[in-house]
Steps between C-alpha positions, in 0.01 A plus 500: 500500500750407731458613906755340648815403386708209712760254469462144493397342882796247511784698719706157522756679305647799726676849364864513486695741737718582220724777697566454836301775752836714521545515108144597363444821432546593106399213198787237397693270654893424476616200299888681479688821446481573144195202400216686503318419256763328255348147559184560334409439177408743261178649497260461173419821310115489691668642815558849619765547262749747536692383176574755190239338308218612770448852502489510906555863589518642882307850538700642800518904554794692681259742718473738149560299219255173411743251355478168272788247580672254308531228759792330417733800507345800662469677220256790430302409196254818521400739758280775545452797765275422855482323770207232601387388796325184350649327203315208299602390134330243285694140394558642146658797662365755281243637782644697838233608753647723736367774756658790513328800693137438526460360181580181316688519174506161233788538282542264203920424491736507299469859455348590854135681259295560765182336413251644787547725797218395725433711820403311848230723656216462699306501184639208314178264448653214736524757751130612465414104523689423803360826683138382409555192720725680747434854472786609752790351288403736178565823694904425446733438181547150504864357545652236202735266661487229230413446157535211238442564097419213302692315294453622155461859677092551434424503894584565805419394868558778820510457850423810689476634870241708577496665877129627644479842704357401843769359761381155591488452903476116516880530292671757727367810322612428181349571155361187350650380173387256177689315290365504149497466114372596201622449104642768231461412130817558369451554154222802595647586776124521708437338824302185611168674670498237722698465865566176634577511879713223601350359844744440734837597325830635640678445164427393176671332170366626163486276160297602201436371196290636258226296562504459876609656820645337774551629857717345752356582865779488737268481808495703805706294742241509838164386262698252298381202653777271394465644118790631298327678247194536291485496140246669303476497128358831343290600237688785300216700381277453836660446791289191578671199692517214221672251749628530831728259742649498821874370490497239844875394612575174561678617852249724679568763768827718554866437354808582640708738260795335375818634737345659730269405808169738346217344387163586299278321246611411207415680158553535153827520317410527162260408257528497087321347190676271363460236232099573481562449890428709810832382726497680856794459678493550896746593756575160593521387165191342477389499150101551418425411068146632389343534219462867422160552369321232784756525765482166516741293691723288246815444663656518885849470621543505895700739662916465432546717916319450796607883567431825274809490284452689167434834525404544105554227177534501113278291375634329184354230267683225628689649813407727793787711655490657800673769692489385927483627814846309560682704187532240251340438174290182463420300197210271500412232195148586386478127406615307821463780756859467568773731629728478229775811597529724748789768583576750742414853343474833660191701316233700639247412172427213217528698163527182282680177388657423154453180412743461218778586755338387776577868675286720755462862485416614873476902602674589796461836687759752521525845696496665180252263284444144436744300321397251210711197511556197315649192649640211265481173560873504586398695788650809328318801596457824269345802546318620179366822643492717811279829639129326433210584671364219666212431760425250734147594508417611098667349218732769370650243249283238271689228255319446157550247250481143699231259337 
């Protein structure tokens, strides 16, 4: 078991200020009008393929309607009545999580057969477990704000916010809040009876497998003490910590954001399994490579911006793309930790990348919806579909089918 994890002691090798101080605020950087990502080469079929032969799908919903996407052209390849406030589908795309009201529904696509219609009460069994160790946050419904399903669709991991009853004087009166989860079996439909309180969190990325659990702590900025993150690795069927790590950057204290003159501390940008491989992926583009089941350190790559730059990434086999703080799209080589394209783009969120064309597929927000878009490596720009729900703070959209 792994406590701490940290990068290699030798710092005679500083981080790159990619994007100068003016130009950082969104993820890619500008090699020419109409390059973007035409240079590269093309990606192998292990990446997050978007291709005809993958069956990626996009689960959006219009605010009524819960939509699946084809995500080349826009078009609607099945649909069904509702509208979700958290949305979660499994790689194989077959399984959609989504809360709608105060219950969560699983749906097994392509026909939309709802599998399970699960309410979230007070007396769901993780509910009962977290109120036996803190009997003030039981008295409330619980709030989901994110959820991952496994990859073959058998489990899945929630996060949850769960506020107490008794204004807390030493925070301005406030009610005092946890951030928590607990598991759902997916092909039962019955809850995990355990509660795992995350210590610490403000955020947190999901992953499940059907094995394992992990939990992505992004810390609470004031207690961090120079940490990014902590990692813990989850026992499905009892809660119990299997591993745990703390995700040290190789640049401690506060960052400057990219294009502006505000600072903070650093965090977490994304984080996927990939290749039998934990990658996390921070705001600086520093890139952490664990193993999943230890969470053991295997592989480091020092920070590619002295200031906060990405604000989230797509973590591929062999790339990492990036939407900035300085509106562009950035494309790092897994392999050499290497910028290899960058171009201006206005977008407001990262959908996902096509590898076989080399394209993006951003969101961007609109008075009357969010707009899906794709943009070619031409630097052509399409929009595939408009009036979608989105969310900055729950994910109102979820893409399935990427290995």
């Amino acid at each position: 078991m792994l406590d701490a994890v940290r990068p290699p002691a030798d710092r005679s090798t500083h981080p790159l200020g990619l994007v100068p101080t003016a130009a950082l605020l969104v993820v890619v950087v500008t090699l020419a009008a109409g390059l973007l990502f035409a240079a590269l080469p093309r990606f192998s079929a292990g990446s997050a393929d978007l291709s005809g032969r993958s069956q990626t799908t996009i689960i959006a919903q219009t605010g009524s309607e819960l939509l699946a996407l084809d995500p080349r052209s826009g078009q609607v390849l099945t649909q069904r009545p509702g509208a979700a406030a958290v949305i979660a589908v499994s790689a194989d795309t077959r399984t959609v999580l989504a809360q709608i009201g105060e219950a969560i529904h699983v749906y097994r696509l392509p026909d939309w057969e709802e599998r399970f219609r699960i309410p979230l009460t007070t007396e769901i069994p993780p509910v009962a477990a977290l109120a036996r160790q803190f009997p003030d946050f039981g008295v409330n419904p619980p709030r989901l704000f994110q959820a991952a399903v496994a990859s073959d669709g058998r489990f899945a991991v929630l996060g949850f916010i769960s506020y107490g009853t008794k204004p807390d004087a030493r925070f301005f009166d406030t009610l005092p809040w946890v951030i928590w989860v607990a598991g759902l079996d997916l092909k039962t439909g019955r809850w995990s009876d355990w509660a795992f309180p995350v210590p610490g969190a403000q955020n947190l990325t999901l992953l499940a497998t059907s094995e394992s659990l992990l939990v992505l702590s992004h810390d609470n900025q004031p207690s961090r003490g120079g940490l990014i993150g902590t990692v813990y690795h989850l026992d499905p069927a009892s809660g119990a910590v299997r591993a745990r790590a703390t995700l040290v950057p190789e640049i401690p204290g506060a960052a400057l954001i990219a294009g502006t003159e505000a600072a903070r501390a650093p965090g977490i940008a994304g984080a996927r399994i990939s290749d039998a491989r934990l990658v996390v992926v921070t705001e600086q583009l520093e890139v952490f490579v664990l193993d999943p089941v230890t969470l053991r350190l295997v592989e480091h790559h020092r920070p590619l911006s002295k200031n906060i730059l990405a604000r989230e990434t797509l973590i591929l086999p062999n790339r990492v793309v990036a939407l900035t703080h300085t509106d562009e799209l950035l494309v790092v080589d897994r392999n050499r930790h290497a910028v290899v394209a960058r171009q201006p783009v206005e977008a407001d969120e990262l959908v996902a990348f096509d590898p076989e064309d080399n394209a993006a597929l951003v969101m961007t927000w609109q008075d009357r919806g969010a707009c899906l878009e794709r943009i070619e490596s031409s630097g052509d720009r399409h929009t595939l579909r408009c009036g979608l729900d989105t969310n900055p703070y729950e994910p109102r959209y979820a893409v399935g089918g990427l290995p």
